[in-house]
N, C-alpha and C positions, 0 to 999 in steps of 0.2 A: 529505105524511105527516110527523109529527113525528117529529127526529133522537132514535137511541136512545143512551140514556144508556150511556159506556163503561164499560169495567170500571176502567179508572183513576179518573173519579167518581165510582162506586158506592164503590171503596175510599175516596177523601178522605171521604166523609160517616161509613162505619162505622168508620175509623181513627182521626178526630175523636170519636167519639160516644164509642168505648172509651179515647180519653187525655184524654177531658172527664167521667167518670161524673155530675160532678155540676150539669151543666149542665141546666136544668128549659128555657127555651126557646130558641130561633132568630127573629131578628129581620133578615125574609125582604128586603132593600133593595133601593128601582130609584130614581135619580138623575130627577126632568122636569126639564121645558124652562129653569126657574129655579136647578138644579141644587140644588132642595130635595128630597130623599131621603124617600119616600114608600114604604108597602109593608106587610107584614102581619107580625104574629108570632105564632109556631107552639109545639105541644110539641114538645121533643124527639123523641115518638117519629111526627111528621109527617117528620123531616128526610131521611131516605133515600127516602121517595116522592117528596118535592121534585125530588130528583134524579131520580128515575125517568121522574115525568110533568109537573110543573113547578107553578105555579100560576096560577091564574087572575087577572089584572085589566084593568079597562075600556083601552082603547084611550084614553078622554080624559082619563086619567093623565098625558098629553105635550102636554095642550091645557088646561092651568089657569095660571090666573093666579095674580099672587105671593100673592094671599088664599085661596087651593087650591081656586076654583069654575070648575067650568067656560064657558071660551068657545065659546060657541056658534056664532061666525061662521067660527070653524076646521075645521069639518064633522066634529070627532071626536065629538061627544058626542049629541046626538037625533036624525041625520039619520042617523048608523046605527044608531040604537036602542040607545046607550049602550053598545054589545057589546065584551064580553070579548076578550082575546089572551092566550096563553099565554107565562108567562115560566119560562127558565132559569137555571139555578145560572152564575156565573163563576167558573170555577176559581181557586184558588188565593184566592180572597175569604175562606174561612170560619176565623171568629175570636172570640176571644173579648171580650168589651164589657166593659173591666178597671174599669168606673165603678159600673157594675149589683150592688148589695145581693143579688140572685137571681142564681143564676147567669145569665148570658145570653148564647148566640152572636150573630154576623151575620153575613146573606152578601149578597152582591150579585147584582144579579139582570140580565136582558137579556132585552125583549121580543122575542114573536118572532109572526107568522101562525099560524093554529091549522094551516094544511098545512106548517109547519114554517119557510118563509121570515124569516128576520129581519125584525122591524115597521119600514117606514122613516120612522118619528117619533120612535122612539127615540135623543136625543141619542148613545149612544154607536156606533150603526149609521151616523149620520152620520157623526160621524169616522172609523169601519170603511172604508167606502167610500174616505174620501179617500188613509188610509195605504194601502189596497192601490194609489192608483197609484206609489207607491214600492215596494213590493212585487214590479212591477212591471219596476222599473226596475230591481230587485236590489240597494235600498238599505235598511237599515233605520235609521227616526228615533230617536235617540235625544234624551229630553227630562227634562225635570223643572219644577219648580214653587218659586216663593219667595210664599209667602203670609202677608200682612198682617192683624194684625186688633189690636180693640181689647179690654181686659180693662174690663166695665161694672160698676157698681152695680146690684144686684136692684131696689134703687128708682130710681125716675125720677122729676124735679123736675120737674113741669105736664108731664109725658109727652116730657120730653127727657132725655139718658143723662147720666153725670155718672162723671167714673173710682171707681173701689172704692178704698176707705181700704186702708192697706197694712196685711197682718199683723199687720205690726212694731211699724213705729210709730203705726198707728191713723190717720196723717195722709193726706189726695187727694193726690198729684200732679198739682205745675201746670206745671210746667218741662219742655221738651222734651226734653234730655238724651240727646240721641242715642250709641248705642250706651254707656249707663252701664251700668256692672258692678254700681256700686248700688243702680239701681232695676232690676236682673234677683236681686239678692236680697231686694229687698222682697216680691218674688212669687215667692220661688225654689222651696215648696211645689208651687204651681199647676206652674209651670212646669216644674219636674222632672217632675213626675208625666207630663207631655205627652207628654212625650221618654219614659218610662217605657212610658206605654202606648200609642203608638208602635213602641216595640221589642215589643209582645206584638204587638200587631195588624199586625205584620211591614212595615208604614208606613217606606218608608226617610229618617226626618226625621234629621239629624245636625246641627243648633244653633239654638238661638232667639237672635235679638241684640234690645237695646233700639229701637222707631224712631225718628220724628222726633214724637213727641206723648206726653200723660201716658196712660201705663198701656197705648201703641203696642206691639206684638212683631213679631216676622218669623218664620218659620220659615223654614227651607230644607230641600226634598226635595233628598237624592241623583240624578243621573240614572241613567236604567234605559233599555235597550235595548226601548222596545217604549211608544208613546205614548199607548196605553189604557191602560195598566197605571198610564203616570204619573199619570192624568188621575180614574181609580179612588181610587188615593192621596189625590189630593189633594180629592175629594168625602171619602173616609172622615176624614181628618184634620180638615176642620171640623167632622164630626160628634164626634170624640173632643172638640175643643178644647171646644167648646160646653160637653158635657158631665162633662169634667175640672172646669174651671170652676164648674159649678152644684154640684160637689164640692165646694170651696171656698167655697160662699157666695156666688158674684160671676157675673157673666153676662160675655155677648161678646155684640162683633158684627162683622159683614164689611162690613156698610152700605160704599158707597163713600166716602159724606161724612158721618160721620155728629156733629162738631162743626164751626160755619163758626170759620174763622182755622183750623184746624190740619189737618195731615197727611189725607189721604183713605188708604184703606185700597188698595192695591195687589196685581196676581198676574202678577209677573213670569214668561216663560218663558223657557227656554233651550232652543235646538235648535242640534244635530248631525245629521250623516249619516253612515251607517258603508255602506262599502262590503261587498261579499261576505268580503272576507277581513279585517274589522272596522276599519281602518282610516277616519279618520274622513276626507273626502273636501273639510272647511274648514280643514284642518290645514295650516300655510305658517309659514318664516319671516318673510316678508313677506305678512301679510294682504290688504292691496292688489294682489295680483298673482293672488292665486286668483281664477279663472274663476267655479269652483262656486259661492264664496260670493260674491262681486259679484253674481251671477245671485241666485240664491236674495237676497238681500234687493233687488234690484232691483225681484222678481218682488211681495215683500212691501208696499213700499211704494209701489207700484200699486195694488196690491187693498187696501189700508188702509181708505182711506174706505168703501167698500160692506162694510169688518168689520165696523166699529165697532157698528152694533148688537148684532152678538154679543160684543165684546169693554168694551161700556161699556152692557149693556141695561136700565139702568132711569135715570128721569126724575131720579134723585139721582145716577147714574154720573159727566154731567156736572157737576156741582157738585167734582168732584175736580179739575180741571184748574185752571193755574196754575203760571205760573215759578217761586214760592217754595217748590213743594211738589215740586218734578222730576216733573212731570207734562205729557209733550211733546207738543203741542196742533198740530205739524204732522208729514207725511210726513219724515223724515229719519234720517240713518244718520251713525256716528261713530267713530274706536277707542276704548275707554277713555272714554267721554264721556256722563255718565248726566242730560246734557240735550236725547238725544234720543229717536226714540220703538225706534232698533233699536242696540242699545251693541253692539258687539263686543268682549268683553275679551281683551286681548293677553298677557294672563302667562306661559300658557304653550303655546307652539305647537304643539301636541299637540292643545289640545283648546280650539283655536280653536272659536267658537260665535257664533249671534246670540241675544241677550236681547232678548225682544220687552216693552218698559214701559210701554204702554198702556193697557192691562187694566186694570179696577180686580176687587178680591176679592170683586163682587160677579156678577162673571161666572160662564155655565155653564163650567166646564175642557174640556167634550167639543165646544163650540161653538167655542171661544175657539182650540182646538188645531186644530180641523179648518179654520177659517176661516183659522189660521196657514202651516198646511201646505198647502192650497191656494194662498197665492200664492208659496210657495217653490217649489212646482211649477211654478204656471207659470213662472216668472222662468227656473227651469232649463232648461224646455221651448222657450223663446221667448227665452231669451239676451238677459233686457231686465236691461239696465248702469241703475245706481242713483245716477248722477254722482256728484262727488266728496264726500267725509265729510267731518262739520262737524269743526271745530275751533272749540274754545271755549263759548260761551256761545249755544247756539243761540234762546233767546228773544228773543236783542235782533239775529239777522240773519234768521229767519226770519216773516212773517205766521201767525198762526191761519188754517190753509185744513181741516183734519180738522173733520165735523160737530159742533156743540158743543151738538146738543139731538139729542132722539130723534126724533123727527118728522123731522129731516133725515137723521138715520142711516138709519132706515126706507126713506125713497125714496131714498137711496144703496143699497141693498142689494136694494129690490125693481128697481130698473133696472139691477143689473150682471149684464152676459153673461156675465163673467168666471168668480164667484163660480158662476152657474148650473149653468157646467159643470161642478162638482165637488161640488156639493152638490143634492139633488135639489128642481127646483124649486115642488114640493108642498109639501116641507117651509119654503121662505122662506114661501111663501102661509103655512101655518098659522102660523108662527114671529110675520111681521107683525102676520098676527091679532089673536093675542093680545096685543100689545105696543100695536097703537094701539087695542084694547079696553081696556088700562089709561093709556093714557096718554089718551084722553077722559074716562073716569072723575076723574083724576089733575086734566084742564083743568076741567070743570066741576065743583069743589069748589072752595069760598071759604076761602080762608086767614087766619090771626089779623092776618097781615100788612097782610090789604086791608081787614080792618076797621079796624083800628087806623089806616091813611092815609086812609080814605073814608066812615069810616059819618057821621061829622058834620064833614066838611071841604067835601066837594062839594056 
């Protein structure tokens, strides 16, 4: 039986409806597998039924590839007859889209079985599952998000991206210029605006810095007590950016790599644990002598290799990796040391944490968190010690052992027992799926490159 909509829901839609009179429609969102944001929009006066009964879409919404067709060998989409699942409102999602000429809301959405069960293909039910076994343990994760990305030109030279001429001066950026104050007021428009509408869309971002590339940004989410919520965020914020952006005249991208020679785009996490009485439970004078957190990243860089498809999933992910870019290509942990793949920064003992720098920003957030938090589990569960932290320059004492293509990631992750047991292993079957349905697509296509070395050489 499907769950009934509370009275505390029923009010956020008609409390919203009456402090938004001018709002014409709702733009209904559910995050798949690519963590591309798919879903329907409505009139206004659909939005309270929404909440009542929900809406309807295909189950093989969580089995398309990154061209939005479905994969057929994932068993979502003809072998059940294409069938519908019912999704719900997520509280606290509904917002206004401060970009949109027309008025327009959005909310977020979460599949569920039509007898009411939560669907378990829906990226954020994966994660669900994993925090409740902290939940569990009477711990709650607290996280957050630092996401990368690039500000583009609308046009493209031979269908490759090129930075946007500034404002100001009319001139590209070619210079890397990490963390300039200069070139954050070349685009200081755009980028206010970000932060601007951000604070509407209750998005807890609090600073954009310059990064290491032209027309490169960073943002930083605040952390929040509750690892969906961050993970929500941080899908809703590259929808804002995108479309701030196309406000301005200029596109983005999250691409992993999306110029060769410069910076790859990155989605640093940070995680904490708060104990029952909010105390964070990595917190020490001495970092090296907590138990919890040697466990906890012990646990992480175990289960690393079998992530890595969820935290680097497409054939351009690896293309990010690289000493020059601080991008750490082996299992490893450090204080203060952002040449490896798990930093722990030391400033303030309080609120000791581990930053996981793996990721590129081209990752699901819902995939990337849950495959995180699964090996923080186990490590705590299973008291597996992470030997001792680098110091220095970890590219020149440690080998490349982390998968450095997808096709090896894949068979890392369809062979761990580990990972299994916290993620359901239906969902690895469809997830692979679709991943080496694109990445054969991906192998047999001829590139400008092999022609240019083979058509009249060999």
């Amino acid at each position: 039986m499907l769950p009934a909509p509370s009275a505390v829901l029923l009010n956020e839609a008609n409390e919203f409806l009456a402090e938004h009179p001018e709002v014409q429609f709702v733009d209904l969102l559910i995050a798949d597998m690519n963590g591309v944001v798919r879903g329907k929009r409505i009139d206004r006066s659909m939005l309270v039924k929404v909440y009542e009964k929900g809406i309807n879409l295909p189950a093989s919404l969580f089995a398309l590839d990154i061209k939005g067709s479905t994969v057929e060998s994932s068993g979502l989409g003809l072998d059940i007859g294409d069938a519908d699942r019912v999704c719900f409102p997520i509280p606290g999602t509904l917002c206004m889209e401060p970009w949109q000429r027309r008025p327009t809301a959005q909310l977020l959405m979460t599949m569920h079985e039509m007898a009411g069960k939560p669907f378990f293909a829906d990226p954020r039910e994966v994660l669900r599952q994993v925090v409740q076994r902290f939940t569990d343990m009477g711990l709650t994760v607290c996280a957050a998000f630092e996401l990368e990305f690039y500000l583009i030109d609308q046009e493209n030279v031979n269908g490759r991206p090129q930075p946007p001429r500034s404002p100001i001066s009319g001139k590209r950026p070619q210079a890397v210029q990490v963390y300039s104050i200069d070139d954050l007021d070349e685009y200081a428009d755009c980028l206010r605006d970000i932060l601007d509408g951000a604070h509407i869309q209750g998005i807890p971002a609090d600073a954009i810095v310059k990064e290491s590339a032209p027309a490169q940004f960073e943002v930083n989410l605040n952390h929040v007590a509750d690892p969906m919520a961050a993970c929500d965020y941080a899908v809703l914020l590259k929808r804002l950016i995108k479309n701030t952006a196309y406000d301005h005249e200029m596109d983005t991208t999250f691409m992993a790599k999306p110029y060769p020679g410069q910076a790859g785009n990155g989605l640093h996490v940070h995680i904490s644990l708060l104990d029952p009485d909010g105390n964070n439970i990595f917190a020490g004078e001495d970092a090296l002598q907590n138990e919890s957190l040697r466990h906890a990243i012990g646990g992480v860089l175990q289960t690393l290799p079998a992530s890595m498809a969820f935290i680097c999933p497409n054939v351009n992910s690896y293309r990010r990796f690289g000493s020059q870019f601080y991008v750490p290509n082996a299992p490893s942990w450090g204080l203060d040391n952002r040449t490896v793949a798990l930093r722990v920064p030391t400033g303030n003992p309080d609120a000791l944490r581990i930053e996981q720098r793996v990721a590129g920003a081209d990752a699901n957030p819902y995939l990337l968190m849950a495959s995180l938090l699964a090996g923080v589990h186990h490590g705590l569960t299973h008291l597996i010690e992470p030997g001792e932290p680098i110091e220095g320059n970890s590219y020149e004492q440690l080998e490349q052992s982390l998968p450095n293509n997808l096709r090896d990631a894949l068979r890392a992750l369809d062979d761990s027992e580990i990972l299994a047991r916290y993620i359901n292993p239906d969902y690895i079957d469809i997830f692979v799926a679709c991943k080496e349905h694109e990445l054969e697509e991906f192998e047999h296509s001829i590139s400008d490159l092999e022609y240019n070395w083979y058509l009249h050489t060999v």
